[in-house]
N, C-alpha and C positions, 0 to 999 in steps of 0.2 A: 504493500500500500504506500510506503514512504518512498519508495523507487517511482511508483506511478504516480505521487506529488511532485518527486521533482523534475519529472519530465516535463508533466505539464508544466510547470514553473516556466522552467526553459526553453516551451512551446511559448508560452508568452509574452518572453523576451525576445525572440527571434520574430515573431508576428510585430509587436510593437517597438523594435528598430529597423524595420522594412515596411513598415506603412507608408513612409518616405522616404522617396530616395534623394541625396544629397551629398555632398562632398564633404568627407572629414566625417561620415557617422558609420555607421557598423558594417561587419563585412556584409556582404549585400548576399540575398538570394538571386539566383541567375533568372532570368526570363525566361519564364515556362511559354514555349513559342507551339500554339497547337495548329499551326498552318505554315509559311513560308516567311514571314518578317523578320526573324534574324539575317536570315542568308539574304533576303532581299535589303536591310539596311548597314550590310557591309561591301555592296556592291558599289562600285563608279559608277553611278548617278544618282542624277538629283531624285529626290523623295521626301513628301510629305506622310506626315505619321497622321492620322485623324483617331480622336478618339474621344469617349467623355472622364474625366477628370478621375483619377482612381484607378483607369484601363492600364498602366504601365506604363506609358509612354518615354516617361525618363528612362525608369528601368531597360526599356527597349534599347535607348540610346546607350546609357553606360555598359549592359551587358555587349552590345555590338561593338564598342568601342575595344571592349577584352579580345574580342575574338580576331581583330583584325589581323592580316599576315605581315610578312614583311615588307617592309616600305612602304605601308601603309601607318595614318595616325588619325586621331578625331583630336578636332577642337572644340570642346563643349561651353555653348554660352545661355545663359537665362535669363529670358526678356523678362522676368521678374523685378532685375536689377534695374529696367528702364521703365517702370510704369508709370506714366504721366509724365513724360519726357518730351518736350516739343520737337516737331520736326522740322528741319533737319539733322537738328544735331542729336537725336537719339541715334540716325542712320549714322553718324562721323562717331556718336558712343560707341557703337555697335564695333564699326570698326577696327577701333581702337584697342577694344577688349580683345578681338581677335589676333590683330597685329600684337599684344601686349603678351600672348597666349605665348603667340609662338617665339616669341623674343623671351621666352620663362624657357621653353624645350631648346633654345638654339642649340647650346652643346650639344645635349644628348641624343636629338635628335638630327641633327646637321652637322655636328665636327665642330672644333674650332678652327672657326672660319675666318676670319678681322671681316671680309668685306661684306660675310652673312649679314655680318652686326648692323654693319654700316647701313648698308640694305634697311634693315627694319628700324633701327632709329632716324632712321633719313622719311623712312613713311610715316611713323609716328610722330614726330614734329612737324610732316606739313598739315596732318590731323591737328594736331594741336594748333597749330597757326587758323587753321579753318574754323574749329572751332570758336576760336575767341573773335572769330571775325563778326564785324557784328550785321544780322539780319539787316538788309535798306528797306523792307518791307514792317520789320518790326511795331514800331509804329502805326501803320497803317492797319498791323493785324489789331493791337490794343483798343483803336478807335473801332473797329467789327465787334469786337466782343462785349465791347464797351455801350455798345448801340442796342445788344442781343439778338443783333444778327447773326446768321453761321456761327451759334454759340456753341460749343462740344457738350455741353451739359443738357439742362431738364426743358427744355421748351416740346409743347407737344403738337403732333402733328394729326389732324383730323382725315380720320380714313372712311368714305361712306356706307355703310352696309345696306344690302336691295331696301327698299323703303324708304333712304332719302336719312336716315337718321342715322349719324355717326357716333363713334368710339374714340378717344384717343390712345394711342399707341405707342406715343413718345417721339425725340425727337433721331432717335439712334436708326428709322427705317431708311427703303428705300431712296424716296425723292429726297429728303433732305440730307441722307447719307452722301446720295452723287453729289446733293451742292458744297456740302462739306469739304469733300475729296478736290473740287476744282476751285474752292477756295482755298484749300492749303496747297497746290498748285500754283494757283498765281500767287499767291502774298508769302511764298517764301520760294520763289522761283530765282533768286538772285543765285541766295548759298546754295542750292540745288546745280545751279547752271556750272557753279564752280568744281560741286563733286563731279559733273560728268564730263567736264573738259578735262578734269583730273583721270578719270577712269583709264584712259588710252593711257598714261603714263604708267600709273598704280600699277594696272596690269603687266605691261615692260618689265616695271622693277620685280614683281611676282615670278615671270618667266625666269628671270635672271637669279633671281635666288634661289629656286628650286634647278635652276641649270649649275648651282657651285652645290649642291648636295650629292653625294655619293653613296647615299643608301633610302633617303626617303625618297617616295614617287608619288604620293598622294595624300593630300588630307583631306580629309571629310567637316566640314561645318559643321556642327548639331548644335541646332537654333532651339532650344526649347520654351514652350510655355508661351507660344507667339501671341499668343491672346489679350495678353496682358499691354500689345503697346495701342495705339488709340488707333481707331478701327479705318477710319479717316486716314491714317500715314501708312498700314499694313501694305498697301499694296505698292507705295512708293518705297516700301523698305527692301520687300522681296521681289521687287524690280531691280532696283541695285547691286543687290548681293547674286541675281540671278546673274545679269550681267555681269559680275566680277568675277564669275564662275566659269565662264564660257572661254573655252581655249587656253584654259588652263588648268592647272593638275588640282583644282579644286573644285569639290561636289558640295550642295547643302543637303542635309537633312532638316528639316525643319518640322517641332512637333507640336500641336496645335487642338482647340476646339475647332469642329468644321462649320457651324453655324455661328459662330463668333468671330470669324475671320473673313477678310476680303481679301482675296491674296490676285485677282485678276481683276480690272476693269478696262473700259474702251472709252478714251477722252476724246471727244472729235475725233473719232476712227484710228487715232493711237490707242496702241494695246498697252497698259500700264501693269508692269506684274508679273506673275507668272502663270500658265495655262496649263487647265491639268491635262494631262496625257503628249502637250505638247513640250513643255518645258521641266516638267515632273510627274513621276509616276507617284501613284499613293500608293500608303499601304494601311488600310484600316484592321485595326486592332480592339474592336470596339466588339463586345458578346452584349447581344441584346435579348429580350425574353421574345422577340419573335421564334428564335429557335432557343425553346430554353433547355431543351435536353444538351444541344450543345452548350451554351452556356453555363447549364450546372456543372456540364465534365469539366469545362478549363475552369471553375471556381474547386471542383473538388480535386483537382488535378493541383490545381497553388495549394491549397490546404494539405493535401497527401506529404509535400513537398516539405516544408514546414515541419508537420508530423515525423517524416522521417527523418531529418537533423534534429531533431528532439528527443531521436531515441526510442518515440512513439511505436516505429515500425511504419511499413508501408501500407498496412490493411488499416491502422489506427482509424481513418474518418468514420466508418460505421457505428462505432464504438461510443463514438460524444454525441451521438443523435440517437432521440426515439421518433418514432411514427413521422411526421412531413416534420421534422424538424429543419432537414438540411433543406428539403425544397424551399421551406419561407422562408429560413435564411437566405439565399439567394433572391428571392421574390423581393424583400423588404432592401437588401444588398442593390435591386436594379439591373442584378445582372455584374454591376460593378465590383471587381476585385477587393479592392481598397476598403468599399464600403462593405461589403459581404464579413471581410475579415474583422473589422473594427467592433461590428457587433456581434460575432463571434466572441473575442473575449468579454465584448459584458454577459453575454448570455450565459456564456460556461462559468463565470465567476459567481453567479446569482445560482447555476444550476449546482455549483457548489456547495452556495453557502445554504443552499433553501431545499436541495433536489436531491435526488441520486448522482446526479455530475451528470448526466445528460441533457441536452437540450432538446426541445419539446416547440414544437407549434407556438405554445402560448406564452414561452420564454420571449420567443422572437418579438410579438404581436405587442407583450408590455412596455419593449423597445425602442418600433419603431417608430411612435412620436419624437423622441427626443434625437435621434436620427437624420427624422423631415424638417425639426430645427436648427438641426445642425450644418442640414443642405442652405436653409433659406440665407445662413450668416455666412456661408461662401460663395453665393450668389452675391450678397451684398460685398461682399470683401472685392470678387472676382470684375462685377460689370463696372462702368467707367462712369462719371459724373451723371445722374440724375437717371440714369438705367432702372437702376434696381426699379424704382416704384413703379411705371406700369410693369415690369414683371413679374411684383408679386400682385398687383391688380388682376392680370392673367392667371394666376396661381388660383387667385380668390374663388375666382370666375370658373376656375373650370370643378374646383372642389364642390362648390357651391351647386353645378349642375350637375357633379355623382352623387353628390348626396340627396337631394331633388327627385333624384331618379333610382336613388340606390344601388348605383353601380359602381362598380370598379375600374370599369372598361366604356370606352366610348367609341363611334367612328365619327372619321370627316371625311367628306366626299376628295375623290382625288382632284376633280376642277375646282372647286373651293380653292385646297390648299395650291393650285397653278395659278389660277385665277389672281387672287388675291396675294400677293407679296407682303405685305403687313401682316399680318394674320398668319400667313404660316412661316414667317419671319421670329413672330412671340412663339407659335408651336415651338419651333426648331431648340429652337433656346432653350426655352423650359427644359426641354432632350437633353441640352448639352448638360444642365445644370442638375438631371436626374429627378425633377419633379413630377414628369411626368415619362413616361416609358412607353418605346414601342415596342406593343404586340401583333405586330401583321401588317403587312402589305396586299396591294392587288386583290381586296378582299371582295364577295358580294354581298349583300345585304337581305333576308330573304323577305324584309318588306319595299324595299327602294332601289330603284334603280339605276346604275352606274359602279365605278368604283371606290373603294373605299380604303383607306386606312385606318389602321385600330392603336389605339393608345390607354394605358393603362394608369389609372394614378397613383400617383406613390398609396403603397397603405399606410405608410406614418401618418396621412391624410384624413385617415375615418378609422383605424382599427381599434384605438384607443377610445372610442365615442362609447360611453352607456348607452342611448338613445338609439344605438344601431344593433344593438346585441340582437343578434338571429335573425336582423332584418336586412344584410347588406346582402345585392346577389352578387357576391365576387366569384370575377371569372378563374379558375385555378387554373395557370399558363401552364403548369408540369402536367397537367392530363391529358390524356388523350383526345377529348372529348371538345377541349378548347378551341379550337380551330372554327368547328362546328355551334360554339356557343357565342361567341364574339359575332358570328354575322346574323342577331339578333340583337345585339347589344345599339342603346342607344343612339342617333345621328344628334349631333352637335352641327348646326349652321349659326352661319353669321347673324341671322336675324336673332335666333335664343342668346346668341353671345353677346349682341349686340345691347341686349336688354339687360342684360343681367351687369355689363360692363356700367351703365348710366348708373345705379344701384348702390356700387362701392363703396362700403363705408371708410372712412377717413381712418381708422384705424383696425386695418383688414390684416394686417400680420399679428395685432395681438388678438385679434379673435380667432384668428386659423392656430394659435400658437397654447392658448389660454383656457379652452373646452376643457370642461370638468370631464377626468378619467374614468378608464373603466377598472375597476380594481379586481 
């Protein structure tokens, strides 16, 4: 028994110094890769990671980094460091870091060179000269923002739904996202104009430095956490770095939310950015409960993994669960690693202190409120000026209408979410942020006609409600039967949403957050 205490012990130490990955914390668990993205993110070329927040995404990067061959290196950088950073000179930050990178590996990675040196301290200082250079536009921007025009923050944009009567949606959508993108465009197009007369040289001096190395032949980028710089400059960032990349022995990886980033636009028929499939392949890494049989295996596959450095053994997972334990933990998890794992240990810790040390269905279920709080304060941490609030307005809005309805599960028609760019703009999001989860694509609906999409809401959303006890019809994604139950399940259009959007009470996060428990 004291052997199988201190396993577990040590089971949950190794789970909670890998919840994150970072530089300078514990040895790392390697990337459980249950398809091709290792080998495809150590390859020469460019590649975008998509995933939602807790899929691995770093992990991806630093385990890939391990495996590279010879003459091969990664530069890892984290647009963490640059969030709220004006442009252009988060793109000369960016830079910097990079050049700064590899002026830290020169020896060991290049030889002692003198002219290597000179090389990279000759590019760093005209960074540094650019940077102190001062914007001629600056000015001109303070007087825009000053007016609340092209503001980056909370102004909202009026979207209109069939019947004439609108919703706002914020100012982060479509139409005012492009005006955004061509006013930071023009009004810091000077220092821009100087990075790109620079590029033809920068480049030169790159060839030439990799032509004095005599064992490295490539480095790889790895751009993480892109999301984080302002959504507005994204695509002028990985325009750049694309460009810096081309015809020469550097590739990016760049790892990312895919509904929070703009990484391609078209300015007056210039393409700005980079294009997928033309300029970078993806690779998503993202397990959703659309296939949750697959997604349970690579949740209990990282789990198994865990367990065996713990001493557990490799069959250990059946062991800590009774009845659907593990399926709701994945269910309430979203599918997501990260989070799967995290209420793992509170569960097991409760089924310790109150249980046999199994967990159980209803371990999960008293969990997952504080979970769907713990999502909404990383949304808030994660979106940019004046974002959050319609998002958790959307949040409100769509709880509001499973609960309403009593479901777990909803569909939206697929011309809806085509149709309408704001609207499945707030969808997508929610997605990224794990609020809401997709269950199904290309569905049919057996009262409506057309196609549909199925989306599920968190259950930290209603599990915890007394008021719902034996009344929610929740769809169980782990059956078999789901498939076939979901195209029954509720339709959600813009008129219902529409309405319920006018509605919002002024203080909707603490009444989604505040509901008296189910004990």
């Amino acid at each position: 028994m004291a052997s199988k205490e201190k396993e577990l012990n040590k089971l949950r130490v190794l789970i909670q110094e890998n919840l994150r990955v970072q530089r300078g914390g514990a040895d790392r668990v390697k990337y459980i890769d249950g398809g091709t993205a290792l080998v495809d993110a150590i390859s020469r070329q460019n590649h975008v990671v998509f995933a939602r927040r807790g899929c691995g995404k770093s992990l991806l990067l630093h385990s890939s980094a391990g495996m590279l061959g010879d003459g091969n290196k990664a530069i890892y950088l984290n647009c963490e460091d640059f969030k709220r950073h004006s442009f252009p000179n988060v793109l000369i930050e960016i830079l910097d870091a990079l050049f700064g990178e590899l002026e830290a590996h020169l020896w060991g990675w290049f030889g002692k060179k003198k002219k290597s040196k000179l090389l990279i301290q000759k590019i760093r200082q005209d960074l540094a000269s650019l940077r102190q250079k001062e914007d001629v536009s600056e000015q001109q921007v303070r007087e825009v923002e000053a007016n609340g025009s092209g503001r980056s923050g909370g102004a909202d944009v009026e979207v209109m739904a069939p019947g004439g009567a609108g919703f706002k949606l914020g100012a982060k959508q479509e139409e005012t996202k492009k005006k955004e993108i061509e006013r930071t465009f023009k009004t810091r197009s000077d220092k821009l104009r100087d990075l790109d007369n620079w590029l033809p040289s920068l480049k030169k001096q790159i060839a030439e430095f990799f032509a004095l190395s005599s064992s490295v032949e490539t480095v790889l980028i790895q751009v993480d956490d892109f999301y984080h710089l302002r959504r507005e400059d994204q695509p002028f960032v990985v325009d750049y770095i694309h460009r810096l990349c081309k015809d020469v022995p550097l590739y990016f990886k760049v790892a990312t939310l895919k509904h929070a980033s703009i990484l391609y636009v078209d300015r007056d028929g210039q393409p700005i950015g980079a294009q997928e499939r033309h300029d970078y392949q993806p690779i998503n890494i993202d397990y959703t409960l659309s296939d949750f049989q697959k997604t349970q295996g690579q949740n209990k596959r990282i789990l198994t993994e865990f367990c065996r450095l713990a001493g557990l053994g490799a069959n250990a997972v059946p062991t800590l669960f009774k009845g659907e334990g593990f399926s709701r933990l994945v269910m309430a998890g979203g599918g997501v690693p990260r989070d799967t794992l995290s209420l793992f240990l509170e569960a097991l810790r409760d089924a310790q202190a109150n249980g046999d040390g199994r967990i159980g269905k209803d371990d999960v279920r008293v969990l997952s409120r504080s979970n769907f709080e713990r999502r909404i304060e990383e949304l808030k941490h994660d979106s940019q000026t004046g974002d959050h609030e319609p998002l958790i307005k959307g949040i409100y809005v769509l709880r509001e209408f499973c609960l309403e309805k009593k479901t777990s599960c909803f569909l939206i028609a697929e011309r809806v979410l085509q149709q309408d760019d704001q609207f499945r703009s707030l969808i997508y999001r929610l997605l990224d942020y794990r609020i809401v989860h997709n269950a199904g694509t290309a569905l049919t609906h057996k009262s409506h006609s057309g196609s549909f999409q199925a989306f599920a809401i968190d259950i930290g959303c209603y599990a915890h409600l007394r008021k719902l006890q034996g009344r929610m019809n929740e769809v169980d994604l782990s059956k078999a039967d789901a498939h076939e139950r979901l195209r029954s399940a509720p339709v959600l259009d813009l008129t219902s949403f529409q309405s319920k959007w006018t509605s919002v009470p002024s203080d909707a996060e603490a009444r989604m957050t505040n509901e008296e428990v189910e004990h």
